[in-house]
C-alpha positions in Angstrom: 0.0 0.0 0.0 1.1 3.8 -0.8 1.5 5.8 2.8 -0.3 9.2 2.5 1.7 11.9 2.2 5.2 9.7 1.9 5.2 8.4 -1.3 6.4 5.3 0.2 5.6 1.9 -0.7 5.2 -1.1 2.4 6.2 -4.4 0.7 4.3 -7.8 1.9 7.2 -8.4 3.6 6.7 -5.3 6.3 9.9 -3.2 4.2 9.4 0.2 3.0 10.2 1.3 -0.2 10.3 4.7 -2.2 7.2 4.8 -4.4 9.9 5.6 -7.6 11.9 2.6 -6.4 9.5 0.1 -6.1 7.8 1.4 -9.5 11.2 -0.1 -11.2 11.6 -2.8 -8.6 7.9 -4.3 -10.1 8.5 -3.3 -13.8 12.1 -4.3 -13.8 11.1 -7.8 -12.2 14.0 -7.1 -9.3 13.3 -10.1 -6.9 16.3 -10.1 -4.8 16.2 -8.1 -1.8 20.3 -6.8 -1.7 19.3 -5.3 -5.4 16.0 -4.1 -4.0 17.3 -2.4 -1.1 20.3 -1.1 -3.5 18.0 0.4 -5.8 15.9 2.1 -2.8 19.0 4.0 -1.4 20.0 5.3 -5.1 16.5 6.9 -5.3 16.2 8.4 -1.9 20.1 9.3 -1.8 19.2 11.3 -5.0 15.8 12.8 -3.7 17.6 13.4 -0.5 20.5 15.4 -2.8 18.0 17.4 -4.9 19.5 15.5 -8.2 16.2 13.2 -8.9 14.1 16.0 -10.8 17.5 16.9 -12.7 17.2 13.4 -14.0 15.4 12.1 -17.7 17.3 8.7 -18.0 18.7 6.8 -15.6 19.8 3.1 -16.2 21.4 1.1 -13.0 21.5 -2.1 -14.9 20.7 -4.3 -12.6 18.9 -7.7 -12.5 21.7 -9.4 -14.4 19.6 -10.1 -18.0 18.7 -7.7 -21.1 15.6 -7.5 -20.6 15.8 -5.8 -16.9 18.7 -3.8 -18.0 16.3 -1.8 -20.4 14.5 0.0 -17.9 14.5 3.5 -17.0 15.0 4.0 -13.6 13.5 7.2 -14.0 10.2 6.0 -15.8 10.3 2.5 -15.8 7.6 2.2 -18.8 8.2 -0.2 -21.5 7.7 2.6 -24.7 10.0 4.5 -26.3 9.1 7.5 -24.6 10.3 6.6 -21.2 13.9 6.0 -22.9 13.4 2.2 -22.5 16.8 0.8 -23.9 16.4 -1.2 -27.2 19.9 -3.6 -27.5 21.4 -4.1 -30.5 24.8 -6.1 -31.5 25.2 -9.1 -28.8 26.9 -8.1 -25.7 26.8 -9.1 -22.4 24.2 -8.5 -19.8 25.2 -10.0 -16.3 24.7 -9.6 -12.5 27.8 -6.4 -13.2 26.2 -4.4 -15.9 26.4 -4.6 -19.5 29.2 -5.2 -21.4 29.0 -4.4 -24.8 31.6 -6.3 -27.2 34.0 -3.9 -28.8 32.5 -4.8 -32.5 28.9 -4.3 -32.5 27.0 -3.9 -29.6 25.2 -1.0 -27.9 22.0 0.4 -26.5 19.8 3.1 -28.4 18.1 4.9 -25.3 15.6 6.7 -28.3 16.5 9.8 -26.4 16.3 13.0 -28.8 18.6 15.8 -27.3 16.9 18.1 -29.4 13.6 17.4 -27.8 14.6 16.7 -24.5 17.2 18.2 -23.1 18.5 21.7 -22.2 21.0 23.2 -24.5 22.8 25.6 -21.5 22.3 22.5 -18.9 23.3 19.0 -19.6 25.2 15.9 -18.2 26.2 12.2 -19.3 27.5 9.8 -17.2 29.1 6.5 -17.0 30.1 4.4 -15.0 33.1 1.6 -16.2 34.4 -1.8 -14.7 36.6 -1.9 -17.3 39.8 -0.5 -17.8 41.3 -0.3 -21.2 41.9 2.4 -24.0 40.9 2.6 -26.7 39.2 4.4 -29.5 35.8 3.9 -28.9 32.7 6.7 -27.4 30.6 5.2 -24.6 27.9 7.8 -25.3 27.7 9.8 -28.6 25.3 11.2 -30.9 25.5 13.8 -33.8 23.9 15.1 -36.7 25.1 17.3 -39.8 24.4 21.0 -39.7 23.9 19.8 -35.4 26.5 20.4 -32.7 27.6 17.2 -31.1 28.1 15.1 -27.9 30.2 12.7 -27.1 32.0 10.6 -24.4 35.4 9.0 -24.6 35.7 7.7 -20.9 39.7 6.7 -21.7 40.9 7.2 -25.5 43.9 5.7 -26.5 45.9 8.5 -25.5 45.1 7.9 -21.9 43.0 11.2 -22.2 39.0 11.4 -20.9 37.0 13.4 -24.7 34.2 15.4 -24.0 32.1 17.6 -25.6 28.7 18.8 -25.4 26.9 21.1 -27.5 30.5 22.5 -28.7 32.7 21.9 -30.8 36.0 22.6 -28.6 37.6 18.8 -27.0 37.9 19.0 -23.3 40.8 16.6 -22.9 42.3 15.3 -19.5 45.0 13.0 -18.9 43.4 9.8 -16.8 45.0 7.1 -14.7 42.6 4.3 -15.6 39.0 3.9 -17.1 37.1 2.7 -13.7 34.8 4.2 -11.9 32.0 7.3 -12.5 32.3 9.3 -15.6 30.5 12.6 -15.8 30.9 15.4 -18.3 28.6 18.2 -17.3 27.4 21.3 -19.0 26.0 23.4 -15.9 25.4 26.7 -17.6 26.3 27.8 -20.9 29.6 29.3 -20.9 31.1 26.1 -18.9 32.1 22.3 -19.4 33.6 20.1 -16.7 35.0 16.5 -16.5 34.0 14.4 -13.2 35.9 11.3 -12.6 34.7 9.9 -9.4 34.7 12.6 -6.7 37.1 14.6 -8.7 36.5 17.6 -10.9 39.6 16.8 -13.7 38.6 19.9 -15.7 37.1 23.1 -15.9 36.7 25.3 -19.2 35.0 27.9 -21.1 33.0 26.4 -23.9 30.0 28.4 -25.2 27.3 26.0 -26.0 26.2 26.1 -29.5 22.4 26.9 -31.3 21.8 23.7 -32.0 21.7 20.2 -30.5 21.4 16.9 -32.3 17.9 15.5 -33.7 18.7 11.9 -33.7 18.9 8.8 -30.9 21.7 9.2 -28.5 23.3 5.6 -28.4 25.4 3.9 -24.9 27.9 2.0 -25.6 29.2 3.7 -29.6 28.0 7.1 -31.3 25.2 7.9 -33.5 26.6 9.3 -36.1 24.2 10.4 -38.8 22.5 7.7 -38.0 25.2 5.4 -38.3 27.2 3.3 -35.4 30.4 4.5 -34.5 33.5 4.0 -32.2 32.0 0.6 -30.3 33.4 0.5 -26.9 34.3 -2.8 -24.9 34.2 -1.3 -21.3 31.6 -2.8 -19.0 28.9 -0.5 -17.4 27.1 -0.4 -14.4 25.2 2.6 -14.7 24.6 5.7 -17.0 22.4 8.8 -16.8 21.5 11.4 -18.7 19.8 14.7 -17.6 20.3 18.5 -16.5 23.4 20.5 -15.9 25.0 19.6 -12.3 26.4 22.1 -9.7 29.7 21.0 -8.3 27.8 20.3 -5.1 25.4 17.7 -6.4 28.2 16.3 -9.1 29.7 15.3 -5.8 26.4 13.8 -4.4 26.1 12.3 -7.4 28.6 9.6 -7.3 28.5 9.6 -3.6 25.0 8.0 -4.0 26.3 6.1 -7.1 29.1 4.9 -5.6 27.1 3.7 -2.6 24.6 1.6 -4.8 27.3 -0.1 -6.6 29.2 -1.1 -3.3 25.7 -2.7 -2.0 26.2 -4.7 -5.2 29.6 -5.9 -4.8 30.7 -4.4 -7.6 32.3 -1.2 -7.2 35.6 0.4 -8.9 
């Protein structure tokens, strides 16, 4: 039952759950209780943090199959309006995340930028168990005559690629490819690299007029509608949504961190 005024949900077995959180726990068919409770935490740690509005598309991958790893945690409806993942490729979907192959997987989120997101407030994350370089985007989308975004969480220069609305590369030097990944538009003069709890880089990049009209894709780029730059790192969670202050960047994987460790399988 739903507790007046709490939005929270009391499970059969007497354990009370955000109303968000069990929304995904049902559609996502998440039966075991350490994910359950995991899940749980994220949302309230993000509510808690003010970072849940900020939010269109989150995707925890949990449950350990494809089919639960498509689900929104944001709006866990099975259409493509609620930025239900659609899998393409192969790859590998386990109790860790997905792992898309290197070749030919990836996930089309059907999330338009142009129709959804702010062009002076924007951020991508993800998070990677994987640590390689190489030349592949784990989130990219762009269109001719569009500005771009992409996400290059190690290249093969050792460098973290960003860029978001703009045409200018930030470019940072990384130790590794694990962990949280965030590049993060929060107004429209600035863009900033997060690696963990870190801000790696700060710059002044004026956001463009335009942002791109077609699918952003997880795991390669969209480019013009055709794959590009297939990555092989493993991912145990991405989001994409508003613009982040450094205060809730910090939050942010604080509370992302935190669900992955209840998982047992943090970086």
């Amino acid at each position: 039952m739903i507790l007046a005024n709490h939005g929270i949900i009391a499970s059969s077995g007497g354990v009370s759950f955000d109303a968000d959180a069990q929304a995904f726990i049902t559609a996502a068919a998440i039966t075991d209780s350490t994910q359950q409770t995991a899940i749980n935490t994220l949302v309230t740690d993000l509510k808690t943090a003010n970072i849940w509005t900020k939010m269109k598309a989150l995707y925890p991958f949990v449950g350990g199959t494809a089919a639960q790893h498509r689900f929104n945690l944001k709006d866990p409806r099975t259409v493509n309006a609620a930025f239900y993942l659609e899998f393409f490729g192969g790859g590998t979907h386990s109790a860790n995340g997905y792992l898309p192959n290197g070749t030919t997987a990836f996930a089309d989120t059907k999330l338009v930028p142009n129709t959804i997101l702010q062009l002076n407030s924007s951020h991508f994350s993800y998070y990677s168990r994987t640590n390689v370089s190489e030349s592949s985007t784990e989130m990219m989308v762009y269109t001719s005559g569009q500005s771009i975004i992409d996400l290059y969480v190690r290249f093969t220069d050792g460098n973290m690629l960003s860029r978001i609305y703009n045409t200018t590369t930030s470019t940072t030097s990384v130790p590794s490819s694990l962990g949280l990944f965030l590049m993060n538009r929060p107004d429209a003069n600035t863009i900033k690299q997060h690696r963990n709890s870190d801000i790696i880089s700060s710059s002044s990049s004026t956001s463009a007029s335009t942002k791109p009209n077609i699918n952003l894709y997880i795991g390669s780029g969209n480019n013009n509608g055709t794959t590009y730059g297939f990555s092989s790192k493993e991912s145990a969670f991405s989001s994409i949504g508003d613009g982040l202050t450094d205060t809730e960047a910090a939050n942010f994987y604080t509370a992302v961190q935190t669900y992955q460790t209840t998982l047992g399988r943090q970086v």
